[in-house]
N, C-alpha and C positions, 0 to 999 in steps of 0.2 A: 140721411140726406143723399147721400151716393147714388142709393137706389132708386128715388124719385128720380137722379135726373138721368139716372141713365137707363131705366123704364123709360121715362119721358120721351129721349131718344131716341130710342127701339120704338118705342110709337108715333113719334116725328116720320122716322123714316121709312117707316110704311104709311100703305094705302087705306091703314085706319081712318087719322083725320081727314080724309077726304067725305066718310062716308056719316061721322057722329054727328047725330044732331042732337040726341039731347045725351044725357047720362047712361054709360056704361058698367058695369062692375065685374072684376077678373079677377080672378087666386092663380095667383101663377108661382113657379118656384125658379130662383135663381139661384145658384150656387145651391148653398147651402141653406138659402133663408125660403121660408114661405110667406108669403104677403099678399098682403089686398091690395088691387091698386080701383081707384074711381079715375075714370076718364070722363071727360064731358066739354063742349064745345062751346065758347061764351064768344058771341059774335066771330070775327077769325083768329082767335085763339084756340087752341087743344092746351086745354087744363089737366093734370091728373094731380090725383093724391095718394101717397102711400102709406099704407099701418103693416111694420113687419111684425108676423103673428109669430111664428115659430121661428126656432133655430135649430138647427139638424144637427146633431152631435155622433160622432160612428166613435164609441166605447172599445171596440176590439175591430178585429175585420168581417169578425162576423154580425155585430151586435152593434145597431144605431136608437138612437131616439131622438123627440122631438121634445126642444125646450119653450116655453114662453120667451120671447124679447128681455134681456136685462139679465140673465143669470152670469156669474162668473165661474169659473171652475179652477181648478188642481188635481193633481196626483196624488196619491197620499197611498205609495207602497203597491200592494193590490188592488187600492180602490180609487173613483173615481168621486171627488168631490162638488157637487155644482150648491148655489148660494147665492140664494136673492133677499131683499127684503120678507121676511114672513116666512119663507119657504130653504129648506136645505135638504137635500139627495145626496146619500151615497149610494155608490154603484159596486158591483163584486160580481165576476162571475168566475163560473168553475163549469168542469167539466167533467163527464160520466159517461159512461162505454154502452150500458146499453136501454135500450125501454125499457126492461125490469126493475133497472138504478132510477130512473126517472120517475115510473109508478112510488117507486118504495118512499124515495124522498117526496113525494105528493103525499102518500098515507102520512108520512114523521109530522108533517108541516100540518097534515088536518087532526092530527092526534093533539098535537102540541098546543093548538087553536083551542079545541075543544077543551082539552085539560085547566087551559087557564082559563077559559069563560072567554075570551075573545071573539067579535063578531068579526065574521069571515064576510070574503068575496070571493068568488069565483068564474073563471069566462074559461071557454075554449073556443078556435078557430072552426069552421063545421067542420073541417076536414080533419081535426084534433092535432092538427103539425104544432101549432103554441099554445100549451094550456097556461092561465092564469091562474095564479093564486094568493091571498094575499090575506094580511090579518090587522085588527085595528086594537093600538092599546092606546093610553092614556100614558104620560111620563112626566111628571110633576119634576120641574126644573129650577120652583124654587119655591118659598113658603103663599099656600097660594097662588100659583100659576100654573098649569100645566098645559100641553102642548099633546095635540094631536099627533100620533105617527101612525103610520102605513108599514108593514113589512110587505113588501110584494115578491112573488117571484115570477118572471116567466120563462116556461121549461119549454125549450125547444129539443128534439130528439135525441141530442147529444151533451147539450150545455143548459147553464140556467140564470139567465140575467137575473138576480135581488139588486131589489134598488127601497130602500128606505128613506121613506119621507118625514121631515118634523114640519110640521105646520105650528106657527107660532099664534095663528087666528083660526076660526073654522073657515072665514071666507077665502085664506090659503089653501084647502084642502083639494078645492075642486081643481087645481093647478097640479096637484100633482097625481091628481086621480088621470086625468089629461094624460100628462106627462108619461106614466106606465104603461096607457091605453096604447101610445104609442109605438111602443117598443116592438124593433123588429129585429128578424132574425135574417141573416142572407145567407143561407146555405152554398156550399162550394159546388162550383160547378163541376 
């Protein structure tokens, strides 16, 4: 609710309302949230509405993502815990000296993939700065149930964010598929 009104606000006191006649729609980022707002003018009122989509999370100083609305998180030692309904992410990352270490651990992870029969994903950036990679098992967590996981990693030149998804639903999975797509890396200046 914060956001709405102090969106709302920021659009009060500009030269917005003067000029909306019918509905608007903007994604805009504040702090650390990204959100949709609807604007729209109902006789001399300026209405909006807000849906916050993401929440920006920075993992190390190099290493941020983007969560859905609702997750909670912890520390837990070297790793980063986050945890919603349906959905849980650990986070780890480490780091490596040089391309060759990076290559190598690419090969381990598609060797490993292939040996157990796992169906793989893979993306790289065009410029190949963040390659993805990632592998899909199955983990039966109790007689009859099993849960979707994700091992992902993404390798930036130096370092490699793994971030491990358990999806409790399949309709959890696309959240966290999201969720890795976003992973960024901010190299030091």
């Amino acid at each position: 609710m914060f956001i709405v009104y102090l969106a709302y606000g920021i659009l009060k006191k500009s030269l917005l309302h003067l000029i909306l006649e019918s509905r608007h729609f903007y994604f805009a980022t504040l702090g650390h949230y990204h959100f949709a707002l609807t604007v729209w003018r109902n006789k001399d009122q300026l209405l909006a509405s807000c849906i916050i989509m993401d929440m920006e999370y920075q993992l190390t100083t190099r290493w941020k993502i983007d969560l859905p609305d609702g997750f909670q998180h912890r520390k837990e030692g070297a790793h980063g815990v986050f945890w919603t309904s349906g959905l849980t992410m650990i986070t780890t990352v480490f780091n490596y000296e040089s391309d060759k270490e990076r290559q190598v651990l690419l090969e381990n992870l598609r060797d490993k993939a292939l040996t157990e029969g796992y169906k793989t994903i893979e993306d790289a950036d065009e410029d190949e700065f963040l390659q993805r990679f990632g592998y899909l098992q199955t983990d039966e967590i109790q007689l009859g149930h099993t849960r979707l996981v994700l091992h992902a990693f993404t390798l930036a030149p130096q370092s490699c964010l793994q971030t491990s998804f358990y999806a409790d639903r399949p309709e959890d999975f696309d959240a966290g598929l999201r969720a890795w797509k976003s992973a960024a890396y901010l190299p030091v200046d």
